[in-house]
Every structure is written in C-alpha cells, then in structure tokens.
C-alpha positions as CSV (number, residue, x, y, z in Angstrom):
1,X,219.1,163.5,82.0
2,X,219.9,159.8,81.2
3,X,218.6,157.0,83.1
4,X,219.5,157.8,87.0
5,X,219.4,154.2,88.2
6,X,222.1,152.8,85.0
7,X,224.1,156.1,85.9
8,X,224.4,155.0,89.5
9,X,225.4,152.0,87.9
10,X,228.3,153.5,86.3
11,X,231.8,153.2,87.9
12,X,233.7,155.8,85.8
13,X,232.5,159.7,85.8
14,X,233.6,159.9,81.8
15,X,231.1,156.8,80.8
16,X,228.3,159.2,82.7
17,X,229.1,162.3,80.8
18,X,229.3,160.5,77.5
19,X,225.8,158.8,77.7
20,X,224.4,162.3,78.9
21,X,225.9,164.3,75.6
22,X,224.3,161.4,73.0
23,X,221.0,163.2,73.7
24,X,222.5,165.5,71.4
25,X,222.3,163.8,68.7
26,X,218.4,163.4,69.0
27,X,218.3,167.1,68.9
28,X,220.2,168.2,65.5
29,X,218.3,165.1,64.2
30,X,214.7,166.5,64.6
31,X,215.7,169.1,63.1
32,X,217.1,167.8,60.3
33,X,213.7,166.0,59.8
34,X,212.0,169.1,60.0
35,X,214.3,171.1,57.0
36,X,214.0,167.5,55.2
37,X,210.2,167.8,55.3
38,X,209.7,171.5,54.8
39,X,212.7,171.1,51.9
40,X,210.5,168.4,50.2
41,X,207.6,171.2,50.3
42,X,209.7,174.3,49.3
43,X,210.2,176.6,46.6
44,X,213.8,176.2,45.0
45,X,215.6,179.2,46.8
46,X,214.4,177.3,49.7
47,X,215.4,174.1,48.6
48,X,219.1,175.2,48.8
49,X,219.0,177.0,51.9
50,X,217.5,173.7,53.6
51,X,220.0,171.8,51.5
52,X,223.1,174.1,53.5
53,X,221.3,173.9,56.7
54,X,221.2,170.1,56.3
55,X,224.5,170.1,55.8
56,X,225.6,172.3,58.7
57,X,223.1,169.9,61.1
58,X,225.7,167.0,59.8
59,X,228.8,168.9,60.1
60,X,228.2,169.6,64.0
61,X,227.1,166.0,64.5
62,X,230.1,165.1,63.5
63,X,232.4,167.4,66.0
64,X,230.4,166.1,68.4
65,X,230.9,162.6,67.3
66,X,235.3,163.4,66.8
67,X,234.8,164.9,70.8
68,X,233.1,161.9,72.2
69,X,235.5,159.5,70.5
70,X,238.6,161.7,71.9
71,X,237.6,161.1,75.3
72,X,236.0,157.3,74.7
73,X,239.7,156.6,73.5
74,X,241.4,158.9,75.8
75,X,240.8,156.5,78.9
76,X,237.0,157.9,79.5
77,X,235.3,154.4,79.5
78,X,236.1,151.3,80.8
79,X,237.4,148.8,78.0
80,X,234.6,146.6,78.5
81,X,231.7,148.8,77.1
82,X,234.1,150.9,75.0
83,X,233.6,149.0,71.9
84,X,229.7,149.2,72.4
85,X,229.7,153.1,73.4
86,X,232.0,153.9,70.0
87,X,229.4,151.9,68.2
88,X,226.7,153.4,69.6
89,X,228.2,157.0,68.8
90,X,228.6,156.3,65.3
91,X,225.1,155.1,64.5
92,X,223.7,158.7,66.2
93,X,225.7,160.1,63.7
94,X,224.2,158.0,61.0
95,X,221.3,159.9,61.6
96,X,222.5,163.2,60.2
97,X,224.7,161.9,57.8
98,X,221.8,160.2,56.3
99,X,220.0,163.4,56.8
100,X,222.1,165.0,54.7
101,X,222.5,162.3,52.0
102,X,218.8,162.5,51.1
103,X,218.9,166.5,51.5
104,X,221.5,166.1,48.5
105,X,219.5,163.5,46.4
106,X,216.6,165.3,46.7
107,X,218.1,168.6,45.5
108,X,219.3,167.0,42.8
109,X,216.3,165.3,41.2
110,X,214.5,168.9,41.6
111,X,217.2,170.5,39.6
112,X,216.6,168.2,36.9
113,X,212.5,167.6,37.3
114,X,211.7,170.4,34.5
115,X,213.1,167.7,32.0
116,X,210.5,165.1,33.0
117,X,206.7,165.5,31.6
118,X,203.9,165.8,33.9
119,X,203.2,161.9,34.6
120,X,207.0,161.6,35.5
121,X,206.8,164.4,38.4
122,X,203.3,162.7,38.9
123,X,205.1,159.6,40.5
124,X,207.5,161.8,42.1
125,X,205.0,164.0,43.5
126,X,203.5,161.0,44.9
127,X,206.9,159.4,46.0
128,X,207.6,162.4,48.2
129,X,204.1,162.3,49.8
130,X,205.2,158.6,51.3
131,X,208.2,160.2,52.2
132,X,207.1,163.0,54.0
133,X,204.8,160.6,56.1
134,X,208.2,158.2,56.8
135,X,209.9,161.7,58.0
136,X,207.0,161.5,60.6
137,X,207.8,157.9,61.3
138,X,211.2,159.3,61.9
139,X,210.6,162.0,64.2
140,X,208.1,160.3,66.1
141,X,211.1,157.2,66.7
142,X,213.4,160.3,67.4
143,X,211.2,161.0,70.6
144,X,211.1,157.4,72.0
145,X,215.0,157.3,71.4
146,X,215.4,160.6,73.7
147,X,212.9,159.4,76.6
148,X,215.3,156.2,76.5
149,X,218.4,158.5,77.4
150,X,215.9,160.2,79.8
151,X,214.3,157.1,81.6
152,X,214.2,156.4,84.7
153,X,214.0,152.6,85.2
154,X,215.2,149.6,83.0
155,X,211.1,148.7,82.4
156,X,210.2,152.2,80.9
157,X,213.2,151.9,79.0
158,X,211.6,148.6,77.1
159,X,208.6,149.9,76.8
160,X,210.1,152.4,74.4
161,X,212.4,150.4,72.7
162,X,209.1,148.4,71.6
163,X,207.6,151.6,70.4
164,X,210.2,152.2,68.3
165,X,210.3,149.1,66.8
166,X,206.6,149.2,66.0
167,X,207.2,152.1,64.4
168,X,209.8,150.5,62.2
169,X,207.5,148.1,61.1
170,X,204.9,150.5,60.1
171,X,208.1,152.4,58.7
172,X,208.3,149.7,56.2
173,X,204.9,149.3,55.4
174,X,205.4,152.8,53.8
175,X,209.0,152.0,52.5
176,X,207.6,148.9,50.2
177,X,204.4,151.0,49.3
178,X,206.9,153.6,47.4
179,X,208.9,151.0,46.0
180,X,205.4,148.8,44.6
181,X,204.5,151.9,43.1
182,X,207.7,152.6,41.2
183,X,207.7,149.4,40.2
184,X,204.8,149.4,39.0
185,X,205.5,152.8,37.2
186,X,208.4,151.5,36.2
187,X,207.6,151.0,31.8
188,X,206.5,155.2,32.0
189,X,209.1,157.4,34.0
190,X,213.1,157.6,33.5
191,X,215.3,155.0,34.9
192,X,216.9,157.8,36.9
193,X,213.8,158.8,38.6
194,X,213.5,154.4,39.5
195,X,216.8,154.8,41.1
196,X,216.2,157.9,42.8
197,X,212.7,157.3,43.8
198,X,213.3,153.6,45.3
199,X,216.9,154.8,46.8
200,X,214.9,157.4,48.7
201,X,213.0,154.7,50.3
202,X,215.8,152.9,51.7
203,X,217.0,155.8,53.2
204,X,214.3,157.4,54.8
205,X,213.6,153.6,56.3
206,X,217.6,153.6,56.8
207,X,216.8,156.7,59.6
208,X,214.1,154.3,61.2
209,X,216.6,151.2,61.3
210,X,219.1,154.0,62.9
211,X,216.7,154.8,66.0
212,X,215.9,151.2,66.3
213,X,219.5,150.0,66.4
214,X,220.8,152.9,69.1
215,X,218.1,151.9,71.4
216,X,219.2,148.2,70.8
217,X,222.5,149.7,72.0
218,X,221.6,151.4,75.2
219,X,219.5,148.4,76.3
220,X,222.5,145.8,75.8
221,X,224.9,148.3,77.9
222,X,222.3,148.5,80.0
223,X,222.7,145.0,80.4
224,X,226.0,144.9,80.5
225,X,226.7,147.3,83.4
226,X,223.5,146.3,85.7
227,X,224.7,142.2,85.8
C-alpha cells in the first residue's frame, strides 16, 4: 500500500489508485533483473528464452503504462500534478524498456562471440562480471523504490530516497570501472565489442539513474500535495 498519510492527502479517488498501481512496475522490474542476471549466466537455448521473457516483462509494462495514462488523461488527476504523475509513469517504464534493450544487446554479442579469440571474450567475460554486480545495484535500488510507495511517513520516505542515491553512486563506481577497463583494452579486442562493452555500462547505470529519478518524483508530489 502507498504512503497512508500522502493518500489522506489526496483529494481525488483516481490520483489514489494511480499511485497504488506504480508498485507494479517495481515488480515486472525485479524480475527482469533476475532473467537479465541468470541470461548473462546461461547456456544459449537459455539465452533466448530469457531474451523473450524479457521482452514479454516490457510488453506488459507497457499496457500498464497505456492504462494509467488513459485514466491520468481521462479526468483521473487533478491538472496540477498531472504533468508530474505522467512523468513519473514513463520513467517506471524506463525500467523495462531498458530491461529489454540490454536483454537484446546482450544476445547479440553472444551470437557473434565464437568470432572473437580467447583474450576478446576474456574482457567480455570480465565486462559481464561488473555487470552482473550493477544488476544487484539495481535490484537492491528496486526495493528502496517499492518501500517508498509503501511508506508510511514523509521521513521514512527520505530515508530511502538517500539509500537509493547512495546506491547510485556506488552504481557508478562500477559503471566507470567497466569503462577504464575497455579502455584500457581498447588496442586488443574489436571495436564492436568497445561499443557494446562501454554501451552496456551506461545502461545497466541508466536502470540506477531510473530508480533514483522516480523516487525524485514521488518526493516532489509529495511536496506538492502536503503544502
């Protein structure tokens, strides 16, 4: 259940059942992190079947994202936070679309990796052990972002909007580590493994900059609605 106290707050029964549907989101996302990690691991059957199930994680975020702008446009919030709300609809469904995105590149490099010699899938190998510990990052955020649709009080509701940007930061941290390495590879593999490899980073810390912008979002509605 979102917040009671910014619920109560609320003047307009649509705004309430909006907020309480984004929580959503947060699900099909965790999941999505958990194909993404266990596709970065798998054989190549399973590589494609995590690949579709990706894609079908996206593909609902999405119908829910086309329902909750039919009734944010139908007359369901009040103009003055509609803007915000439609905003803050789209970035959850950054999360899956990005999801997907990086299910697709990654798919793509493995169809081609038997063409690379062993130092080449070396650095990749390597790549994709930073990324799996970003997809951690990510699901870890994921949680903070769901106890801020859950919390009770404006304070507790801070408090985990700082934990989510701390784990941004350390988000980062592991974002420029695969990049210094590619770079630093860079004279020895294939220019399409450099584009793929430091693309991957900015997507995987794209996920992170997601979480931290929706619970940006909540806390300046929150605002909004509590002056």
């Amino acid at each position: 259940m979102v917040n009671s106290n910014f619920l109560k707050r609320l003047m307009v029964v649509g705004e309430r059942n909006i907020l309480q549907q984004l929580s959503d989101y947060t699900d099909l996302a965790t999941e999505a992190s958990s194909e993404l990690s266990e596709m970065i691991r798998a054989d190549d059957v399973s590589k494609a079947k995590k690949n579709l199930k990706i894609r079908d994680l996206e593909r609902k975020a999405d119908e829910l994202s086309l329902r909750l702008k039919d009734q944010i446009t139908g007359g369901a919030i009040s103009s003055t936070l509609m803007e915000t709300i439609i905003e803050l609809v789209e970035t959850c469904d950054d999360l899956l679309d990005g999801s997907y995105y990086i299910s697709r590149e990654i798919r793509r490099m493995h169809k081609n990796r038997h063409k690379f010699d062993d130092q080449t899938n070396s650095v990749i190998d390597h790549t994709y052990e930073i990324s799996l510990e970003i997809l951690q990052k990510f699901s870890e955020a994921l949680l903070h972002v769901r106890e801020i649709f859950n919390s009770h009080d404006f304070q507790m509701m801070k408090v985990e909007r700082e934990k989510i940007q701390q784990i941004e930061e350390s988000g980062d941290d592991l974002k420029d580590g695969i990049i210094d390495f590619i770079y630093d590879h860079s004279d020895t593999i294939p220019y399409i493994v450099f584009v793929h490899s430091v693309g991957l980073a900015h997507r995987l810390d794209d996920l992170l900059d997601d979480c931290e912008d929706i619970s940006d979002l909540v806390h300046t509605i929150n605002v909004a609605v509590t002056r």
